[in-house]
SEDOPA-918339 format. One record per residue: x, y, z of N, C-alpha, C, CB in turn; residue in three letters. Coordinates in steps of 0.02 Angstrom, whole numbers, plus 50000, padded with zeros to 5 digits. Glycine has a CB too. Example, Ala and Ser with C-alpha at 12.3 -4.5 7.8 and 13.67 -1.06 7.14 Angstrom:
! SEDOPA-918339
506604971650390506154977550390506604983550390505654977650452ALA
506424988850354506844994750357506455000250394507044997050286SER
//
This chain:
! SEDOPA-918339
546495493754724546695488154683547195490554631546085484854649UNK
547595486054618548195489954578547895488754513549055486754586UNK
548065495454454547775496554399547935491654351547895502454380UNK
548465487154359548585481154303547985476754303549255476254319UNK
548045473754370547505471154400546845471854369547495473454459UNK
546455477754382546045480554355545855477654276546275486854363UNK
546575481454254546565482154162546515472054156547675487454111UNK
546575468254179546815462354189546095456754190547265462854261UNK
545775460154255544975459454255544385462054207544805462254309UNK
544585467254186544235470954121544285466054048544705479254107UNK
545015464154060544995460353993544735455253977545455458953974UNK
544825448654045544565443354045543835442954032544725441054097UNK
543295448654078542685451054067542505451153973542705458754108UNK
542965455953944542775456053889543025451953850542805460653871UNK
543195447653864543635439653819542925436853830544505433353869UNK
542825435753881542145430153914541565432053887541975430354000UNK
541425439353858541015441453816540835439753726541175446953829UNK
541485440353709541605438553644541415433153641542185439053620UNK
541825427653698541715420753679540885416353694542325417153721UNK
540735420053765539935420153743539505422353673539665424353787UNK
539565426753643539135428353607539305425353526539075435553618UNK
539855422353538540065418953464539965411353465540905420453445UNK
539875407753552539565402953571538815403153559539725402153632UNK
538305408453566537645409853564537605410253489537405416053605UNK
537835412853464537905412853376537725404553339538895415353352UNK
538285401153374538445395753350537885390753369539095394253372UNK
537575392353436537045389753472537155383053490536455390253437UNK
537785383153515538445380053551538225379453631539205385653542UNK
537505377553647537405376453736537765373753766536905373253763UNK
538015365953747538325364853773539055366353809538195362453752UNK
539485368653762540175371753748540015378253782540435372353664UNK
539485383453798539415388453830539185386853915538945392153788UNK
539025381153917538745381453983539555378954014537945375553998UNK
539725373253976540485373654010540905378754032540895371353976UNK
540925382353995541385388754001541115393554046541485392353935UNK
540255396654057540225398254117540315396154168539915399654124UNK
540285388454177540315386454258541075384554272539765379154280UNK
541585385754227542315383754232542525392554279542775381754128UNK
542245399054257542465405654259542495407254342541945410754214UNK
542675414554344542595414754393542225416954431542865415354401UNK
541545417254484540955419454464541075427454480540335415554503UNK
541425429754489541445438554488541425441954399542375441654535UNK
541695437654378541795436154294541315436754262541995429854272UNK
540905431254298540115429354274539735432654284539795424454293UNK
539675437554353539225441154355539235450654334539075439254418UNK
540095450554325540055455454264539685454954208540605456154239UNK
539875448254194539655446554105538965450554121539525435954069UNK
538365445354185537555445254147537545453054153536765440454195UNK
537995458154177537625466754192537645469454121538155473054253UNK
538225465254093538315467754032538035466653974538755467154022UNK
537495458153978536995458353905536375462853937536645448953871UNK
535885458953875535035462453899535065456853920534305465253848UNK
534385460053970534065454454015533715447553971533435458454061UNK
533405448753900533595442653871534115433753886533825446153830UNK
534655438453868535035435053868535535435253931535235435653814UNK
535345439053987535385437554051535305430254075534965441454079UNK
534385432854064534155424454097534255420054050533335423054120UNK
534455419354001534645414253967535475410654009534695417453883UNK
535915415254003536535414354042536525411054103536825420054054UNK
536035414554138535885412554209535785403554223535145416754228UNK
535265403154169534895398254185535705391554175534065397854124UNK
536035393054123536485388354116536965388154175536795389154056UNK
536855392254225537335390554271537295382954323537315396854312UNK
537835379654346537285374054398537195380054474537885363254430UNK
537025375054504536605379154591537265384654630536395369954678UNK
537835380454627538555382754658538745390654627539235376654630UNK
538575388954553538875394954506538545399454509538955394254439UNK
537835397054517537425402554520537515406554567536865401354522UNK
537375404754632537415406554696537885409854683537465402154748UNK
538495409854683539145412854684539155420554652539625407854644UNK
538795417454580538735425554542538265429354564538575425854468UNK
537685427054610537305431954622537445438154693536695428054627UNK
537925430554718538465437154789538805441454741539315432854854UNK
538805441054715539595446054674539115450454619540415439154611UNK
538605449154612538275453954562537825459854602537755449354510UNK
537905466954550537615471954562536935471354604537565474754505UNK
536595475554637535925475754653535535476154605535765480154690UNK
535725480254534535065479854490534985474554437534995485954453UNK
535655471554437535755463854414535555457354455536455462954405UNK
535675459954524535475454854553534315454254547535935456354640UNK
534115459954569533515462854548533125459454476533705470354538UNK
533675459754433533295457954375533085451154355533615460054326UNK
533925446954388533885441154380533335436354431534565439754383UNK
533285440554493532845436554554531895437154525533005442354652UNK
531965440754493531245441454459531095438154433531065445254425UNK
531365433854382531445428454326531435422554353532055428854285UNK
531665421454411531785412854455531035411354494532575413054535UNK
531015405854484530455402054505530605403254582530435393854478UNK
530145403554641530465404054719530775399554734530065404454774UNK
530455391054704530805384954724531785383954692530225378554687UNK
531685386054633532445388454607532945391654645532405392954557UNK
532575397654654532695402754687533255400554767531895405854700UNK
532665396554783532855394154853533205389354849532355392354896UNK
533375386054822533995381554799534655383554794533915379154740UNK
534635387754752535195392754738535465395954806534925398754687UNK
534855399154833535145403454906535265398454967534505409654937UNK
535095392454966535425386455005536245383454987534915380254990UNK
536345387654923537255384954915537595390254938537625383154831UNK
537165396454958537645402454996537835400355067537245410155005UNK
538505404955083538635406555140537935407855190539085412255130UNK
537925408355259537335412455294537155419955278537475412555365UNK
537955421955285537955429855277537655432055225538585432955274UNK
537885428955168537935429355090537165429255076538395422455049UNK
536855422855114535925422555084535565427955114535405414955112UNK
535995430355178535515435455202535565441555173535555436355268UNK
536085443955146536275450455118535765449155052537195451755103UNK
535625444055004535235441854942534575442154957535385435154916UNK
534295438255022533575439955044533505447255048533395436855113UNK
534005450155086533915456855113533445463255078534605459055117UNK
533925461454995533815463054942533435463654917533965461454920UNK
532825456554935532145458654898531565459454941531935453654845UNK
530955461654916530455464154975530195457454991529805470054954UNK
529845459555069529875455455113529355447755099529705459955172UNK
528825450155043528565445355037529095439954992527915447355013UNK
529255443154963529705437254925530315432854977530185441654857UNK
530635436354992531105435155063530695428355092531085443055129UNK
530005431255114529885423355158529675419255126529435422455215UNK
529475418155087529365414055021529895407055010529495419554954UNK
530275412754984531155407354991531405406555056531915411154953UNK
531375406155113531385405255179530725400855189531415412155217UNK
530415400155162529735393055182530145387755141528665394055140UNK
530695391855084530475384855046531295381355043530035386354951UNK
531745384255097532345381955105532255376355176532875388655113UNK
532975371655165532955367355223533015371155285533475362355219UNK
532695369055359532355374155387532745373755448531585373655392UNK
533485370455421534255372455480534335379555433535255364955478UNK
534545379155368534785383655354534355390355345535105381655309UNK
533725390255342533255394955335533275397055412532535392255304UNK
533495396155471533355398855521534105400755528532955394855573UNK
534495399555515535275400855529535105409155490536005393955480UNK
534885407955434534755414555397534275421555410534535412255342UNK
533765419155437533345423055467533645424055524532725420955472UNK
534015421555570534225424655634534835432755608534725416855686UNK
535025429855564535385435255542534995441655506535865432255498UNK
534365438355473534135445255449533855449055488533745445255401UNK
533735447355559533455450955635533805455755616533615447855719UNK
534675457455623534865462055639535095466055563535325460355692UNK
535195473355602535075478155544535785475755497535035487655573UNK
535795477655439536075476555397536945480455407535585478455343UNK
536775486155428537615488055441537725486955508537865496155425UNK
537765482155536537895481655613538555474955579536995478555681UNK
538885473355638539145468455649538695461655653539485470055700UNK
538095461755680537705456355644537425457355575537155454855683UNK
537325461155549537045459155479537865457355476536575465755417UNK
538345458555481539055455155433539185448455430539755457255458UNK
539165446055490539345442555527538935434455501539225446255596UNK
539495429455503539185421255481538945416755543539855416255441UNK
538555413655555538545409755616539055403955606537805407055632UNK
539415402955557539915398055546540605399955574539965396755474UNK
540635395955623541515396355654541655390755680541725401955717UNK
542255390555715542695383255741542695384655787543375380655724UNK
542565379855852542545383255918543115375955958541505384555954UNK
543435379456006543665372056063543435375156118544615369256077UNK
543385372656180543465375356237544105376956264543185372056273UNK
544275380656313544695381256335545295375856362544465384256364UNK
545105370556389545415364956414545535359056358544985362656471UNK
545375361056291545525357356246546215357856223545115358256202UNK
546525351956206547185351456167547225353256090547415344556173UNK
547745353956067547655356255982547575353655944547995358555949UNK
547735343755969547315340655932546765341055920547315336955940UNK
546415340455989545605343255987545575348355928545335347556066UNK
545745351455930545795356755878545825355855797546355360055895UNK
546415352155781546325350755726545785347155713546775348555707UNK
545435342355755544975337755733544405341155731544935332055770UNK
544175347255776543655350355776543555354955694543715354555844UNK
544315354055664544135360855585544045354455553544935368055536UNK
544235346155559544135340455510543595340155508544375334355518UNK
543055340555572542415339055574541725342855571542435336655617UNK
542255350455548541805354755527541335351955463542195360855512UNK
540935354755449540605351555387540265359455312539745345955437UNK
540615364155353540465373955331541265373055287540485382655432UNK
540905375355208541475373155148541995380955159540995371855043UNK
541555387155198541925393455204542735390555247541355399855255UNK
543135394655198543815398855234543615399655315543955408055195UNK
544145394855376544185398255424544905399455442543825395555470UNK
544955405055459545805408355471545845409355560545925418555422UNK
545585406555594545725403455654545035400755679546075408455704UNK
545505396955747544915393755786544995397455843544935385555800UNK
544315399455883544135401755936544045397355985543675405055929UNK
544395400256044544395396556094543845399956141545095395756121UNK
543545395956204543105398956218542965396556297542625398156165UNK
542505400256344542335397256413541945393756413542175400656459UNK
541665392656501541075389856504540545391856479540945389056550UNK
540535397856488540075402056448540025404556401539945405356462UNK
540375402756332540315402356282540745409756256539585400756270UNK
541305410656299541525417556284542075416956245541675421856344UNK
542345421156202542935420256170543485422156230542965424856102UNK
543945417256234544505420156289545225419556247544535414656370UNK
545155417456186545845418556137545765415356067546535414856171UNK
545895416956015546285414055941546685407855946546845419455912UNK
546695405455870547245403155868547485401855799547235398155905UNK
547855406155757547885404255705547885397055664548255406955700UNK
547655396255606547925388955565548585388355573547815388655482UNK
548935393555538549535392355550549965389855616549705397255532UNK
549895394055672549925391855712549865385555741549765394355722UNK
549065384255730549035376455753549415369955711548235374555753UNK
549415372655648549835366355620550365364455640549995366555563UNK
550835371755670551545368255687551415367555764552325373255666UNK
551055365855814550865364355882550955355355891550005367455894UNK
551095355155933551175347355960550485347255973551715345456032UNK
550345339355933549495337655974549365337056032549175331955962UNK
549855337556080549575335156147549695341656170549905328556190UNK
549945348956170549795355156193549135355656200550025360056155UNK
549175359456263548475363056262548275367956219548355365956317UNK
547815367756214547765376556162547815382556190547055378456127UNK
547845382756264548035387956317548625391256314548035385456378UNK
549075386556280549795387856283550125391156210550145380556301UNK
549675388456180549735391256093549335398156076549345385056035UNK
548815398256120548355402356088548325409556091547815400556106UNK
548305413356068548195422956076547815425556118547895426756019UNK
547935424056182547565428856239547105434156252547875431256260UNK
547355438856177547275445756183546725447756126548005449556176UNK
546205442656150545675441156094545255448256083545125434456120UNK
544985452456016544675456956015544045454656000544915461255980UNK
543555457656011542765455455993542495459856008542415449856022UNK
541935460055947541295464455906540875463955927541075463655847UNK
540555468655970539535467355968539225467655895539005474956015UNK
538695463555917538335461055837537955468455810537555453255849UNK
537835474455877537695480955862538005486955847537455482255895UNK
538795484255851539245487255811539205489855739539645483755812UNK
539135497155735539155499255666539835498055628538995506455664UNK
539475495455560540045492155515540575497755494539725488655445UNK
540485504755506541215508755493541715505755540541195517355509UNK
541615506055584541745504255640542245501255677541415502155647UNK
541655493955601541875485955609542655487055571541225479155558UNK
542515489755530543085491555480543695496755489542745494055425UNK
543665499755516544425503255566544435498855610544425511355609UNK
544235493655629544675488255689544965482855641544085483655760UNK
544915481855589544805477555522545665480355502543955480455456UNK
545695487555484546185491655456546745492855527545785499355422UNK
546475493655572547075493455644547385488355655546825494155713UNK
547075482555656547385475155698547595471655627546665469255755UNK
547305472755551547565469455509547335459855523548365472155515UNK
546675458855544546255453755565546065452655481545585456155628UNK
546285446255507545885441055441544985440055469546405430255439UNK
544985438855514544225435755542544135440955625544295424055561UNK
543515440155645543455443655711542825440155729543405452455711UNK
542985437855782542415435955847541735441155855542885436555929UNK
541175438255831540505443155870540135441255929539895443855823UNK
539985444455966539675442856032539035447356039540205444256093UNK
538705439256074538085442456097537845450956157537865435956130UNK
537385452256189537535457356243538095452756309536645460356279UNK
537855447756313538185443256374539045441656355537695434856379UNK
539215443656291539995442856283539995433256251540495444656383UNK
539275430856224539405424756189539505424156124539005420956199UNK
539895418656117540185418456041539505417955987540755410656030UNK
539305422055938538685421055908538995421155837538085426755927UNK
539555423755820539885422655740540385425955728539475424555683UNK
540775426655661541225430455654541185434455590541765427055662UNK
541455439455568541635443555546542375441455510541565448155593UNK
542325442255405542985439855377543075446055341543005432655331UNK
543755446055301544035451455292543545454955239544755450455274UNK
543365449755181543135449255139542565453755138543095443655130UNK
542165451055188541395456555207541605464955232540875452355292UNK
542315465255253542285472755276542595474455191542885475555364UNK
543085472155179543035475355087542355477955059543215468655025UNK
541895474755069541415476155024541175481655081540895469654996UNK
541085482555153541005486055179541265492155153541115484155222UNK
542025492855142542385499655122542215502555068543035499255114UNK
542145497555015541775500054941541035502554960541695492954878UNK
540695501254992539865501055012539915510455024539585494455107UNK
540335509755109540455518055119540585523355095540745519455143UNK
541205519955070541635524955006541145530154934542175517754954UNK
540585522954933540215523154891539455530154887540065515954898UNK
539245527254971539015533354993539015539455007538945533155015UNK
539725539255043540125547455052539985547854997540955549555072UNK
540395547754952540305547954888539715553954846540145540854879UNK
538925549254876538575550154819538125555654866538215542854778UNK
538355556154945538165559754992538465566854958538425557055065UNK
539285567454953539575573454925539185576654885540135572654893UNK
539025574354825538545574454779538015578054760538375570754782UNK
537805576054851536975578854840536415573054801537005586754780UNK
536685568354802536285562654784536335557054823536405560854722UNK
536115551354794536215544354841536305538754788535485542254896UNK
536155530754806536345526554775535855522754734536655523554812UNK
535025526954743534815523354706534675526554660534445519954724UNK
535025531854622535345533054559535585526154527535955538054570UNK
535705518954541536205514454521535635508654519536915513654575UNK
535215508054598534975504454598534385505154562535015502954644UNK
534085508954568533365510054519533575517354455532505513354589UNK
533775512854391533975520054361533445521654316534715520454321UNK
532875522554356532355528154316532645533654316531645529754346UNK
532135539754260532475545854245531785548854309532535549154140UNK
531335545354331530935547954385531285551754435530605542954418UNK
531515543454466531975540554512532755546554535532205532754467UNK
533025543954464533395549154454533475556354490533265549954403UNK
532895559354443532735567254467532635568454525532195570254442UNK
532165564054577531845562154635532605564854674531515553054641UNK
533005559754664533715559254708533945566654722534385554854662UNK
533955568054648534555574654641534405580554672534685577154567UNK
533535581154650533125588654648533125591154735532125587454612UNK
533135586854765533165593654839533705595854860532915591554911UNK
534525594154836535035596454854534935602354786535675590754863UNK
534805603054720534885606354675534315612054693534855602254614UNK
533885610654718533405617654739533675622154792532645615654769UNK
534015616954843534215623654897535045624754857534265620755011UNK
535315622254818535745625754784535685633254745535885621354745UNK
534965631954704534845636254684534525641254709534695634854650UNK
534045639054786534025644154828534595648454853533755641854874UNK
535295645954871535605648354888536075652654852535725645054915UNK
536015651554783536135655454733535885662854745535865652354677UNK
535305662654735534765667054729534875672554796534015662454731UNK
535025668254864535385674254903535855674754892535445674754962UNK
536275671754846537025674854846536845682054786537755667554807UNK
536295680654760536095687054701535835691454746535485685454633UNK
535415689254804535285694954819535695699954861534795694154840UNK
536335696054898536685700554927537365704954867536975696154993UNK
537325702254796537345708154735536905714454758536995704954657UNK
536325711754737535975717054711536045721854783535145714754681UNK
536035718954833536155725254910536915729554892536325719555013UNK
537255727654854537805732954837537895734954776538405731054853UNK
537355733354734537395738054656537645746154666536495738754618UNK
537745750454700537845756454718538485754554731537435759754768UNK
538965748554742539595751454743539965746454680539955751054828UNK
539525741054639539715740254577539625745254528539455735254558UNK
539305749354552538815754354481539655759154472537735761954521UNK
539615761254540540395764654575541105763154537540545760954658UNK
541205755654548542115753254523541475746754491543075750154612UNK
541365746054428541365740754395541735734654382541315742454361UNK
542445737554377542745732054374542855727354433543245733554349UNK
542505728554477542565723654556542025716754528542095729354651UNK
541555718854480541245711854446541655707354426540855712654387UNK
542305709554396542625703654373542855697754400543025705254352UNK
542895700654458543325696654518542635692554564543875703654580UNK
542005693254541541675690354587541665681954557540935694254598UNK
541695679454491541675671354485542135669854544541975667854406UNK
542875671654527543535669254543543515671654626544195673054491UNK
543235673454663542935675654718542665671054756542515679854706UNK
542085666954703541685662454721541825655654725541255663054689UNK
542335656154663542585649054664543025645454710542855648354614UNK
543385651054722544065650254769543745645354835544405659454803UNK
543275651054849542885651354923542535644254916542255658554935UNK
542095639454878542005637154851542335628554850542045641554817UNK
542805629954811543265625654807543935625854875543495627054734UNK
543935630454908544395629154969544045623455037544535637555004UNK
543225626355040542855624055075542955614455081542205627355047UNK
542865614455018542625608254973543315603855010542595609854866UNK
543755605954996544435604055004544445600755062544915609455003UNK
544435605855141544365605655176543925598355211544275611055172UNK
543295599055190542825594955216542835589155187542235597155214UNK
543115588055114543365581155117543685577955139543495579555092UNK
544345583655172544725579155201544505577655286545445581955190UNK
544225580755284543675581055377543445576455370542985586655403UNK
542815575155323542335567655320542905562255294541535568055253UNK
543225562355291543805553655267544125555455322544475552455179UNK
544375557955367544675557755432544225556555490545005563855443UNK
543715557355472543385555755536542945547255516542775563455560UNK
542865546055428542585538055444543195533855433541915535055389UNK
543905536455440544335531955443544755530355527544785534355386UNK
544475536155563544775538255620545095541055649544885536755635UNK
545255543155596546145548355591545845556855625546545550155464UNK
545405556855617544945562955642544615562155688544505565255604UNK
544825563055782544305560355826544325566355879544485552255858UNK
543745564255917543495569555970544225574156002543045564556041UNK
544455570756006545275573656059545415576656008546025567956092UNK
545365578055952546095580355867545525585455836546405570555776UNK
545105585955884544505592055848544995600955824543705594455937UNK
545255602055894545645608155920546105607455843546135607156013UNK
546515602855863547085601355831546995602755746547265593855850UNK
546225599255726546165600355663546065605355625545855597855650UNK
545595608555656545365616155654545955618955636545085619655724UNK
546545620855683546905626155679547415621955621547205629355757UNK
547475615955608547935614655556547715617455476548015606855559UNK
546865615555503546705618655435546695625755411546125616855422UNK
546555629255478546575635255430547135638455440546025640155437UNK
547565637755477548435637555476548655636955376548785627655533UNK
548395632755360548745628755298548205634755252548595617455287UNK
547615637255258547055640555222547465648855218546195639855274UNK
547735652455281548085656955271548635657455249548105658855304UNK
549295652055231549735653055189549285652355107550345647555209UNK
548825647455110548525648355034548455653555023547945645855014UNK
547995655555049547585662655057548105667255024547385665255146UNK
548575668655085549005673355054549415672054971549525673955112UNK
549505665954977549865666754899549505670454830550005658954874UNK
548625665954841548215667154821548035674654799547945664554854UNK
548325678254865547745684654866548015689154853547375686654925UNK
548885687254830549645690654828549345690954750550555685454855UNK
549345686754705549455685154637548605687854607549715675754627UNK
548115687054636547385688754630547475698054609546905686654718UNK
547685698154692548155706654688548265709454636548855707154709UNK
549015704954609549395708254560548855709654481550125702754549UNK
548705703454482548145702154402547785709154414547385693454402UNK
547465710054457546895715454471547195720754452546625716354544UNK
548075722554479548185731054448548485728654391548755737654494UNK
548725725854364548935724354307548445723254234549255719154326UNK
547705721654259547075722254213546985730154215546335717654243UNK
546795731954269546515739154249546775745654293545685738854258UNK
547455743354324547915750154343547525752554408547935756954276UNK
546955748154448546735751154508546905748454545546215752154521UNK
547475751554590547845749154648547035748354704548585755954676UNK
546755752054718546105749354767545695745654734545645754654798UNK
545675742854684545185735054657545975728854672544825735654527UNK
546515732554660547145724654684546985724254750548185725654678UNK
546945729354776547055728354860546395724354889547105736854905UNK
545835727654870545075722354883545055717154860544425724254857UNK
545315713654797545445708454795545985703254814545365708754757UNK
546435706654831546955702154863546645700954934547735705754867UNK
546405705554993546215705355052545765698855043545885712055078UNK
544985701055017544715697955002544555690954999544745699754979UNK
545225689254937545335681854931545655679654989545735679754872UNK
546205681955051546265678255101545675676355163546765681155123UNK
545345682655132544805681855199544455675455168544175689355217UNK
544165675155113543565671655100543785663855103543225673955028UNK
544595663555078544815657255079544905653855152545425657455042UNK
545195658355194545155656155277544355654155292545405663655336UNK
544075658955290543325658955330543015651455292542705667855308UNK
543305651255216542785645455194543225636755210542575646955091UNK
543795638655226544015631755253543835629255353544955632455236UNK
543545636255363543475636155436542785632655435543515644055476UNK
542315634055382541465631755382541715623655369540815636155302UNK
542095624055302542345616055277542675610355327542945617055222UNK
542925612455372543255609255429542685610255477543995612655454UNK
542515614955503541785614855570541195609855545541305624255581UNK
540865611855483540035609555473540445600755485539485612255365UNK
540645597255451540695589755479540615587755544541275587155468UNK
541365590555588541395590755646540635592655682541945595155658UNK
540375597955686539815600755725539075594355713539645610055689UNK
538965592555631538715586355618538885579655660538895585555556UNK
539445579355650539715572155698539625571955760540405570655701UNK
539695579055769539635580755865538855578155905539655591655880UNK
538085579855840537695577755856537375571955808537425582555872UNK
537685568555770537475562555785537465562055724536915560955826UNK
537515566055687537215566455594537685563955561537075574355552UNK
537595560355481538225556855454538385561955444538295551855401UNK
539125564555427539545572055428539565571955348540465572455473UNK
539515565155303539455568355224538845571955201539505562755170UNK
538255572655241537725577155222538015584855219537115576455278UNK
538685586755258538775594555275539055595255202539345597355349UNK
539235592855180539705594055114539265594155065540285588655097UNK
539785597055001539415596754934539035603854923538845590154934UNK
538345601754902537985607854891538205615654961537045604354895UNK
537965610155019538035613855076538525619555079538185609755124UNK
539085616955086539735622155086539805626755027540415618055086UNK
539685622354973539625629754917539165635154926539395627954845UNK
538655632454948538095637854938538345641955023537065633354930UNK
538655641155055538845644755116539185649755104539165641555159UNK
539605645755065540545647555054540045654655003541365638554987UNK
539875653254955539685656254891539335663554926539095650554840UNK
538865663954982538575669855010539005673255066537895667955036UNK
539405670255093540105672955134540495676855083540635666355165UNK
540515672155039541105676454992540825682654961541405671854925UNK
540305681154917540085689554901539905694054959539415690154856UNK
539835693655012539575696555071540395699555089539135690255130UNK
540775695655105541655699555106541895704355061542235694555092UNK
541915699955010542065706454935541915712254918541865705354880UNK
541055712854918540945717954901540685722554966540535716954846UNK
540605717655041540785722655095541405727855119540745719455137UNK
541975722155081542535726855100542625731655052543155723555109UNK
542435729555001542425735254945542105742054945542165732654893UNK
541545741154982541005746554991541425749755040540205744255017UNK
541725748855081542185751255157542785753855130542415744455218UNK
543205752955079543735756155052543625760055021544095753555025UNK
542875758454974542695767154926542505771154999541755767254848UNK
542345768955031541955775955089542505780555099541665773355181UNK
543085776455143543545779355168544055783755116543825774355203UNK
544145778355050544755781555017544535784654938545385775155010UNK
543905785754928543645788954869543295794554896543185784654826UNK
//
C-alpha cells in the first residue's frame, strides 16, 4: 500500500478518535452514533481496537446491524473476540445475517464451536445453511474462501439473458463477471460486466464470452489460490466441486487478506514464534509461543560452546583468533538468514519451483563466494593490521569464505529439502539456521586454525 495512503488512513483513524471522545465528553449520543455509521467501517473497527473495552461496547452498540457487521469483517481477532463476548447470541445473529456468506463464516469460524451453533440456530435457516456449508471446509482451502453467491447463465443463453440474470440477482456483493455454464453445471467461460454492457442483447453469450475459463477446487490451498490471483490478474475465480460443478467463487478482496494472513505467518514462523502472540496476548501465552524455539537456540548455543572448549589448546596457543569468533558467527549467521528468506518468498510466491531447485542452489552460492571473498579479503586485512599476524589474517580471511558459502548452502537447502517433504519451509529458518550456521562456523575457524598452527608453527 503506498505510504501516503497509509499516513492518510492513520489520520482519519485518529481524527475519528478525537471526535469520538470529545462527542463522549459532551455525551452527544446522538451526534456520535451519526458519525459512526456515516465512516468507513475499516475506520470503525480501527477506532474500537483502540479504546478499552468499556467503551468498545459502548461504540459497538451504537452501530445499526449493516455497520456493525461490516466492522466486525474488518476488525482484528482479539477485537473481534472481545466484542463477540459482550453480544447477546440473538444480536449476535442478526448482525452475522447482514454478512457476506464468506464473511459470516470466517466470524463463526472465530469463535468456539458451541457458540458458532448457537448463532446458526438462531439465523434465518437459508442463510444459516449457505454458511455452515462453507464452514465444512477447512479454512485455507479455496472453500473456506470462497461465497456461494455468483451469476450464472447457461450456455445457450443470450446476453440479454444475462443482463437480466445480474437485475434479478437479489446478493448486494460486487460481481465482476457472469459465469457461463453446462448442463452440468460446469463453468465453460466468463464474461466480463464490462464486456456484457457493450454486447447486443440478442448475442449469444457464446460469442462474447472467455472460453479459456480457469477454475479452483474448493481443496485448493489458499497460497495457491493466490499465485493464480497474482498470474492471471483475476478480479473473481470460479470454484468447483470434485465433479468440475460451479459451487462459488473466489474475489480479489479475500486473496488480499489471504497475502497479509501468509506474509503474516512466514513472518512470525521466521521468528520462532506464531500468531497467537496477537491473538491471545497473555504474558503466559506469550512465553508458551516463544520458549521452544529459544531453548533449542540456546541448546545450540551451548554446542557451539562446546565445540570452543574442544579447541582451547589452540586459543590458549594464538589468542587473538577469539576476536574474530563474534564476527565469524555473525557473518555465518546472517548470510544463512539472507539466503533462506529469499528461498521461503520464492517458493510461496512461485518464483522458486521444483525444476529451478539446481538453478537456485548454484545461484546462491555463486553470489555467497564473490561475498565471501570480498568479505574474507577485508576480514584478512583488519586481522594483520590489529595484531601484525599474517597466519591469524590468513585464518580469518579463508575462514570467512568458507563459513559464508557453506552457510548460504544450509540457507538455500533446509527450505528446499522441507518443501521437498511436505513441511511449511518457514519452520527451516530463523532460530534453525543460526544455530547451524553458528556450530559450522566455529567448527571451520578454529578447525582451520588448529591445521595451520600444526603445519606452520
Amino acid at each position: 500500500m503506498d505510504e501516503k495512503l497509509v499516513e492518510n488512513a492513520e489520520a482519519r483513524v485518529q481524527a475519528l478518535l478525537e471526535v469520538t471522545t470529545a462527542l463522549i465528553a459532551l455525551d452527544d449520543e446522538a451526534e456520535l452514533k451519526a458519525v459512526l455509521n456515516t465512516q468507513r467501517a475499516a475506520d470503525v473497527a480501527d477506532l474500537l481496537r483502540l479504546v478499552d473495552e468499556e467503551t468498545q461496547e459502548f461504540l459497538f452498540g451504537l452501530l445499526d446491524e449493516t455497520q456493525a457487521a461490516d466492522a466486525l469483517v474488518e476488525s482484528d481477532i482479539p477485537t473481534l473476540h472481545a466484542i463477540v463476548e459482550e453480544l447477546e447470541p440473538q444480536i449476535l445473529s442478526d448482525i452475522v445475517e447482514e454478512m457476506e456468506p464468506d464473511d459470516a463464516a470466517d466470524v463463526l469460524g472465530d469463535l468456539n464451536d458451541e457458540d458458532a451453533a448457537e448463532v446458526l440456530t438462531l439465523m434465518a435457516s437459508e442463510q444459516a445453511q449457505e454458511v455452515q456449508e462453507l464452514l465444512v471446509h477447512e479454512e485455507d482451502t479455496g472453500g473456506g474462501l470462497m461465497t456461494p453467491d455468483f451469476v450464472l447463465v447457461h450456455k445457450s443463453a443470450t446476453v440479454g439473458d444475462a443482463i437480466q440474470a445480474l437485475r434479478d440477482d437479489e446478493d448486494t456483493s460486487d460481481h465482476y463477471y457472469v459465469f457461463v455454464v453446462d448442463d452440468e453445471m460446469r463453468p465453460v467461460g466468463t464474461i466480463s460486466i464490462h464486456r456484457l454492457v457493450r454486447a447486443q442483447p440478442h448475442q449469444a453469450v457464446e460469442q462474447v464470452m472467455d472460453g479459456d475459463v480457469i477454475t479452483v477446487a474448493y481443496q485448493t490451498d489458499q497460497e495457491e489460490i493466490a499465485r493464480m490471483f497474482e498470474r492471471y490478474d483475476f478480479m473473481a475465480m470460479p470454484v468447483v466441486d470434485e465433479n468440475g460443478r460451479l459451487v462459488g467463487r473466489i474475489t480479489a478482496d479475500d486473496v488480499m487478506d489471504v497475502i497479509q494472513e501468509e506474509n503474516a505467518e512466514d513472518f512470525y514462523k521466521m521468528a520462532g514464534t506464531n500468531q497467537d502472540e496477537v491473538a491471545r496476548p497473555s504474558i503466559l501465552g506469550i512465553a508458551r509461543s516463544r520458549m521452544p524455539w529459544l531453548l533449542v537456540g540456546m541448546g545450540g548455543s551451548l554446542l557451539a560452546g562446546g565445540v570452543i572448549e574442544s579447541f582451547k589448546v589452540t586459543l590458549a596457543e594464538v589468542f587473538t583468533l577469539a576476536a574474530f569468533l563474534p564476527v565469524i558467527m555473525a557473518m555465518g549467521g546472517s548470510s544463512g538468514l539472507q539466503a533462506c528468506t529469499v528461498t521461503v518468498r520464492g517458493l510461496v510466491t512461485g518464483q522458486v519451483s521444483t525444476g529451478l531447485v539446481l538453478r537456485t542452489v548454484l545461484r546462491e552460492v555463486a553470489t555467497a563466494i564473490l561475498i565471501g571473498a570480498v568479505c574474507g579479503a577485508g576480514a584478512s586485512l583488519v586481522a594483520y593490521v590489529w595484531f601484525g599476524e599474517t597466519l591469524v589474517g590468513i585464518c580469518v580471511g579463508i575462514s570467512m569464505l568458507l563459513v559464508i558459502c557453506l552457510s548460504v548452502f544450509v540457507g538455500v537447502s533446509a527450505p528446499l529439502i522441507f518443501h521437498r517433504f511436505g513441511i511449511d519451509p518457514a519452520v527451516a529458518s530463523g532460530p534453525f539456521i543460526t544455530i547451524s550456521n553458528d556450530i559450522l562456523g566455529v567448527f571451520i575457524y578454529l578447525g582451520l586454525a588448529t591445521t595451520l598452527l600444526h603445519y606452520f608453527l
